[in-house]
BALUMMAR-53663 format. One record per residue: y, z, x of N, C-alpha, C, O in turn; residue number from 1. Coordinates in pm, whole numbers, plus 50000, padded with zeros to 5 digits. Layout:
% residues N
> Y_Z_X_Y_Z_X_Y_Z_X_Y_Z_X_NUM
...
This chain:
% residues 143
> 39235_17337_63391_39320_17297_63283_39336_17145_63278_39333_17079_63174_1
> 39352_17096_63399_39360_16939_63427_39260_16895_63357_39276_16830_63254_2
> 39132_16929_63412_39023_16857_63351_39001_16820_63225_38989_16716_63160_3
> 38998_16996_63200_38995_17012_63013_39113_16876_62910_39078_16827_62803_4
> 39228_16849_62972_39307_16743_62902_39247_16581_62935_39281_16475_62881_5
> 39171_16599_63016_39138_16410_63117_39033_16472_63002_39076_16424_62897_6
> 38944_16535_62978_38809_16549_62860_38829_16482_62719_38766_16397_62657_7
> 38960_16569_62691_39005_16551_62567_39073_16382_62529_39068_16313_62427_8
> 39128_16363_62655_39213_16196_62640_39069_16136_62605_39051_16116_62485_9
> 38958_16102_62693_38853_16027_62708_38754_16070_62580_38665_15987_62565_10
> 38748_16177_62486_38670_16207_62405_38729_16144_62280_38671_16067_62203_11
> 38864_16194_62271_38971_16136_62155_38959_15947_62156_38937_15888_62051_12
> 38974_15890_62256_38957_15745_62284_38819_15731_62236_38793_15663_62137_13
> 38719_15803_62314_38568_15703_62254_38538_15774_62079_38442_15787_62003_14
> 38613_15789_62081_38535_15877_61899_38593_15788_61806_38536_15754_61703_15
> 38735_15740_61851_38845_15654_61763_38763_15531_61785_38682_15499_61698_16
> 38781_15448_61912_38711_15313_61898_38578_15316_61864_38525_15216_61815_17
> 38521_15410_61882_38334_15361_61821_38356_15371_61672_38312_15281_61600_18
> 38445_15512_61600_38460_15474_61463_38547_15355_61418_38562_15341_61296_19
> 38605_15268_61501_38677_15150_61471_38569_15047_61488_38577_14939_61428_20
> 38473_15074_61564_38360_14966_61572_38270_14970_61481_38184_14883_61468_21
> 38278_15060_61416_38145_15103_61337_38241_15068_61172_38170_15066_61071_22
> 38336_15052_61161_38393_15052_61041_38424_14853_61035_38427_14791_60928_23
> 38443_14793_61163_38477_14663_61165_38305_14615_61138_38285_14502_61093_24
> 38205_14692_61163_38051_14638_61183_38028_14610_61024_37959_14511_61003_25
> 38070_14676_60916_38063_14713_60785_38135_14554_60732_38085_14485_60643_26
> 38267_14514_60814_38367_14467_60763_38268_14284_60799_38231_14205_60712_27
> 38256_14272_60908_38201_14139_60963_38075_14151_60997_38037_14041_61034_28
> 37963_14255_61005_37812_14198_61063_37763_14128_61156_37664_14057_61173_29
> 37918_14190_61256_37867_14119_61398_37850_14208_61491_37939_14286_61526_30
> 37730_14203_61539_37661_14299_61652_37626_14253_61778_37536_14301_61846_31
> 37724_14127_61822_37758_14099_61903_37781_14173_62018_37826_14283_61984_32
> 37772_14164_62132_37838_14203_62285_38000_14153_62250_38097_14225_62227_33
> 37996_14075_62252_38133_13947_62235_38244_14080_62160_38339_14137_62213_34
> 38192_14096_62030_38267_14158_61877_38265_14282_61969_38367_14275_62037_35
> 38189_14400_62003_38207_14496_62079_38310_14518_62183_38385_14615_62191_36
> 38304_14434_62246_38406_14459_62386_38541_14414_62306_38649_14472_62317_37
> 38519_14312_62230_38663_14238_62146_38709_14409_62051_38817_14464_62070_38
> 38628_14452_61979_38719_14588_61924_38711_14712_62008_38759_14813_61957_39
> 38650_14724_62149_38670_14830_62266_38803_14800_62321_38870_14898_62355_40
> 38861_14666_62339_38936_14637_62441_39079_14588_62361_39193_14610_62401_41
> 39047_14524_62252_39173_14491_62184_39215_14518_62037_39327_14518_61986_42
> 39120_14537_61994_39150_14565_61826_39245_14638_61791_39278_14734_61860_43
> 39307_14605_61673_39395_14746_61597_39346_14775_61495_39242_14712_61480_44
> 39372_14857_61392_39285_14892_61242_39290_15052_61252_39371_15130_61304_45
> 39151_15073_61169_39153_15190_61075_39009_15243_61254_38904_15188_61290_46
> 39084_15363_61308_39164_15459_61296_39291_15410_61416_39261_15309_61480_47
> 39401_15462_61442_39415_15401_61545_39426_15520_61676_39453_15639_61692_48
> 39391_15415_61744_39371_15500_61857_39455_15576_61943_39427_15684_61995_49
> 39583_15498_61955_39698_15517_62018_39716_15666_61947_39755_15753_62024_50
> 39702_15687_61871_39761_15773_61733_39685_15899_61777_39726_16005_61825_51
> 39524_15841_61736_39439_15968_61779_39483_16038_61960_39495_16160_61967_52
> 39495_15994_62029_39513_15997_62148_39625_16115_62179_39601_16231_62211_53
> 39734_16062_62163_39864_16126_62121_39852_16264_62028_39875_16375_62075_54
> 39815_16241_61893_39811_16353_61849_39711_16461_61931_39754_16573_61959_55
> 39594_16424_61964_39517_16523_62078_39620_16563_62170_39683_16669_62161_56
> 39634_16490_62242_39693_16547_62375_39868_16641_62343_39922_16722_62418_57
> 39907_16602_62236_40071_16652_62201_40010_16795_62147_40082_16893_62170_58
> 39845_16828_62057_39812_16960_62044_39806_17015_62161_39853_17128_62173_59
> 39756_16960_62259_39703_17045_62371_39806_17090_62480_39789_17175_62568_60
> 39922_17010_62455_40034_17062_62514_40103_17139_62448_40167_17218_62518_61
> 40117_17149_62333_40180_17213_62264_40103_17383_62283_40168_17487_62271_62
> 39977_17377_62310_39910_17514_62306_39903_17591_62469_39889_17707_62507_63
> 39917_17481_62527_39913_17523_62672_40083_17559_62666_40094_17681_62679_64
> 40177_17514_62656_40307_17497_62695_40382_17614_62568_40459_17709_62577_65
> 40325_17558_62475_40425_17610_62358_40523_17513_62297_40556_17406_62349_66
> 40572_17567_62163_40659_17448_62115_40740_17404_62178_40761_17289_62215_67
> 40826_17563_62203_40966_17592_62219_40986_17502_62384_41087_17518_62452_68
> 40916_17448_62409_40907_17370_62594_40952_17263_62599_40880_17169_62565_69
> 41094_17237_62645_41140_17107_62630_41050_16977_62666_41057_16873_62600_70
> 40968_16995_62776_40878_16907_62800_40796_16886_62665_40749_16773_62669_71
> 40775_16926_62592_40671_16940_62464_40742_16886_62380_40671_16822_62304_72
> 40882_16877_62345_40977_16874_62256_41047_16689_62270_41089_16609_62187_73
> 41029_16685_62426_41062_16543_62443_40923_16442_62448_40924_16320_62454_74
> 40807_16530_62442_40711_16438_62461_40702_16424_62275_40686_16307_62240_75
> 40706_16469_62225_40663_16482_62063_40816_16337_62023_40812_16247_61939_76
> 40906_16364_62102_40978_16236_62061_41000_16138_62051_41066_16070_61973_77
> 40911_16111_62182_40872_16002_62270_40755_15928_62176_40740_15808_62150_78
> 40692_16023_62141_40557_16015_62082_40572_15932_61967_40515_15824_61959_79
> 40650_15978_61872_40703_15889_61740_40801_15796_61735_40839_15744_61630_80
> 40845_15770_61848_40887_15660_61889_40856_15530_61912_40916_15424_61890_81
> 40710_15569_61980_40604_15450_62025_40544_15454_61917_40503_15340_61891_82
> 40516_15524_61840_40407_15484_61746_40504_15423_61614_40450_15341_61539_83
> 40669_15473_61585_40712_15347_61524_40717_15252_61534_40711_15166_61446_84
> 40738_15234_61725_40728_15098_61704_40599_14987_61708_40598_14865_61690_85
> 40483_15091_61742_40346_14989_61684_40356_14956_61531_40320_14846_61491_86
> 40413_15069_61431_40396_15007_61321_40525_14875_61287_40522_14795_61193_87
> 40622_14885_61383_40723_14775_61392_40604_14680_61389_40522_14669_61298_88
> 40606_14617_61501_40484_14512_61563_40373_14499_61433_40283_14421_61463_89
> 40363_14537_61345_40242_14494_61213_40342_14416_61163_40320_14295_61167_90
> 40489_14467_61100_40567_14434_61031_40621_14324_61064_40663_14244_60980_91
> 40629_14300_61216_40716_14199_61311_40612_14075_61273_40652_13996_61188_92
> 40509_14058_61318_40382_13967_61325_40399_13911_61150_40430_13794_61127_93
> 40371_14017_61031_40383_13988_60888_40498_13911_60848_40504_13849_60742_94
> 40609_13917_60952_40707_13852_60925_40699_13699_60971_40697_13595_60906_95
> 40697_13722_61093_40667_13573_61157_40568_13491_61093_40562_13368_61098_96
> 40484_13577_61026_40365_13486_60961_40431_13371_60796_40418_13262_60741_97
> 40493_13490_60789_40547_13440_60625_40704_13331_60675_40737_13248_60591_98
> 40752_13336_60750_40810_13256_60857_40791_13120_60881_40864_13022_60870_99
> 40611_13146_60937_40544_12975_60975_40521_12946_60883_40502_12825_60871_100
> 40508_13036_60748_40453_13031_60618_40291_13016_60629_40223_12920_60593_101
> 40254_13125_60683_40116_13113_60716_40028_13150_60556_40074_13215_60462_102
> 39946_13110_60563_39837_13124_60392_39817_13264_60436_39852_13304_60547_103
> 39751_13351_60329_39659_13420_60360_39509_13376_60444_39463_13422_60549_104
> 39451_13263_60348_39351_13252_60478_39373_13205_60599_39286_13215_60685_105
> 39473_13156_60619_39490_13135_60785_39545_13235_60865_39583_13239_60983_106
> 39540_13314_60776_39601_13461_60871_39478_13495_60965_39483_13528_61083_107
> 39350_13478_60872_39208_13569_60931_39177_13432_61049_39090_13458_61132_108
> 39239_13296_61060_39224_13239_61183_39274_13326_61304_39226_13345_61416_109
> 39407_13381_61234_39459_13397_61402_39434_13600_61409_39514_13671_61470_110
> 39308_13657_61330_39247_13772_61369_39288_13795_61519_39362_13891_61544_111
> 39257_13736_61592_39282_13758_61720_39431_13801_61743_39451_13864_61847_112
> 39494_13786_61696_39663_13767_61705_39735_13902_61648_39832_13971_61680_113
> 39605_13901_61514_39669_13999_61430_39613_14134_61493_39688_14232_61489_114
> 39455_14151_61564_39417_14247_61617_39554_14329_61692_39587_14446_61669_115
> 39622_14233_61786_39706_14261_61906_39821_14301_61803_39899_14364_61875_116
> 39855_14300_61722_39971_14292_61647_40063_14450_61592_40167_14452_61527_117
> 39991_14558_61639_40049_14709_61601_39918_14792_61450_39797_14789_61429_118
> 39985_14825_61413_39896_14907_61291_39995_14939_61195_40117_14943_61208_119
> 39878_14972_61040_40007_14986_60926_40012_15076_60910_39953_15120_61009_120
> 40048_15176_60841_40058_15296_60813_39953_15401_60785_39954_15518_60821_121
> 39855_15333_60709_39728_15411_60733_39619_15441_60782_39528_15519_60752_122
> 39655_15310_60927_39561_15350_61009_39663_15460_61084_39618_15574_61092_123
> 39802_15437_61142_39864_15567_61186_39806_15690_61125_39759_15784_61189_124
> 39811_15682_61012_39779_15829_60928_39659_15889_60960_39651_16012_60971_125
> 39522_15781_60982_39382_15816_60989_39395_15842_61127_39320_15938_61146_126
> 39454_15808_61246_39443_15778_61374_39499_15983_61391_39436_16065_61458_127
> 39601_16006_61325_39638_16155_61317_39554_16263_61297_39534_16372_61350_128
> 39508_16195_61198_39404_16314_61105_39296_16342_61219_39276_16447_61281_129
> 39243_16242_61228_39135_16242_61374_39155_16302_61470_39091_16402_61503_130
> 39279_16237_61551_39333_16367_61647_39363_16533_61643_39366_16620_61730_131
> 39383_16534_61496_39405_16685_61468_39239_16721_61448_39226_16841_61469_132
> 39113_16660_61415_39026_16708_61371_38939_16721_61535_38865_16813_61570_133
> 38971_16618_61602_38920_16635_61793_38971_16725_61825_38892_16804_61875_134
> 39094_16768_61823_39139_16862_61871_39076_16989_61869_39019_17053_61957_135
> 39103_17018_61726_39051_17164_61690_38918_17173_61725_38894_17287_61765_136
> 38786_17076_61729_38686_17053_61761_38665_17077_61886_38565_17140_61919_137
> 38744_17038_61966_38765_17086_62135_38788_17200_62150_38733_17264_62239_138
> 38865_17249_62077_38923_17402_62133_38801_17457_62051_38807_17571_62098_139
> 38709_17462_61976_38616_17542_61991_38487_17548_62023_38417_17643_61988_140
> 38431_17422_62109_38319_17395_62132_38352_17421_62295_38279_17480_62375_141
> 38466_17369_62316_38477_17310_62510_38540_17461_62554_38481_17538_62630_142
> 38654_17484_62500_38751_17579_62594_38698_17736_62508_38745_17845_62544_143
C-alpha cells in the first residue's frame, strides 16, 4: 500500500512538471539544460504541481481510508489551505509589483521572481483536473 502512494506522489510530480515544461517550451523556445532544470526545480504556471500532487494523494486516501476518517477530513483542510495560500503569494507578488510600480515589461525581467511567486487560479484548476485524471489512471492500470 506504501509503495502504491510513493508511485503515485512521483508519477503525479513527473507528468505535471514535464507538462509544465513542454507548455513553457511552446511559450520561450528554450531547450536549454539551464530552462529545464529552471522549470523542474522552480517554476510556477499552467499545471500546478503542488495541486496535482495533493489532489492525487487526498484521492488515494480518501479510497484507502474513506471520507468519513478524520485523518482524511483534516488532511483535505489542510490541503486548501496551502493551496490558498499559494494563490495568496501570486496576488501578494502582483501587489508589490504595482507598489514598486513595476511596467508590465519589467515584470518578465524579474520571471525569475515571478516563477517563485504562487499560482493563479487556473493553473490551481488545471493542476486539479490532472490530479483527478492520474489518479483514476492509477487505479486502473497500477492497483
Amino acid at each position: 500500500m506504501f509503495h502504491n502512494y510513493i508511485l503515485l506522489i512521483i508519477l503525479a510530480a513527473a507528468v505535471s512538471q514535464t507538462l509544465k515544461y513542454i507548455i513553457s517550451l511552446f511559450k520561450t523556445k528554450d531547450f536549454s539544460r539551464k530552462h529545464a532544470r529552471h522549470i523542474y526545480m522552480f517554476s510556477s504556471g499552467i499545471p500546478s504541481s503542488h495541486t496535482t500532487v495533493l489532489t492525487a494523494s487526498l484521492l488515494y486516501l480518501s479510497k484507502t481510508l474513506g471520507w468519513n476518517n478524520p485523518i482524511v477530513l483534516i488532511s483535505v483542510t489542510y490541503s486548501l489551505l496551502w493551496l490558498y495560500e499559494i494563490y495568496l503569494q501570486r496576488k501578494r507578488f502582483r501587489a508589490l509589483a504595482a507598489l514598486l510600480d513595476v511596467e508590465e515589461e519589467q515584470e518578465d525581467d524579474l520571471i525569475f521572481f515571478k516563477d517563485l511567486s504562487g499560482h493563479d487560479l487556473i493553473d490551481l484548476f488545471v493542476g486539479f483536473i490532472l490530479g483527478v485524471v492520474i489518479y483514476k489512471l492509477f487505479i486502473l492500470y497500477f492497483l
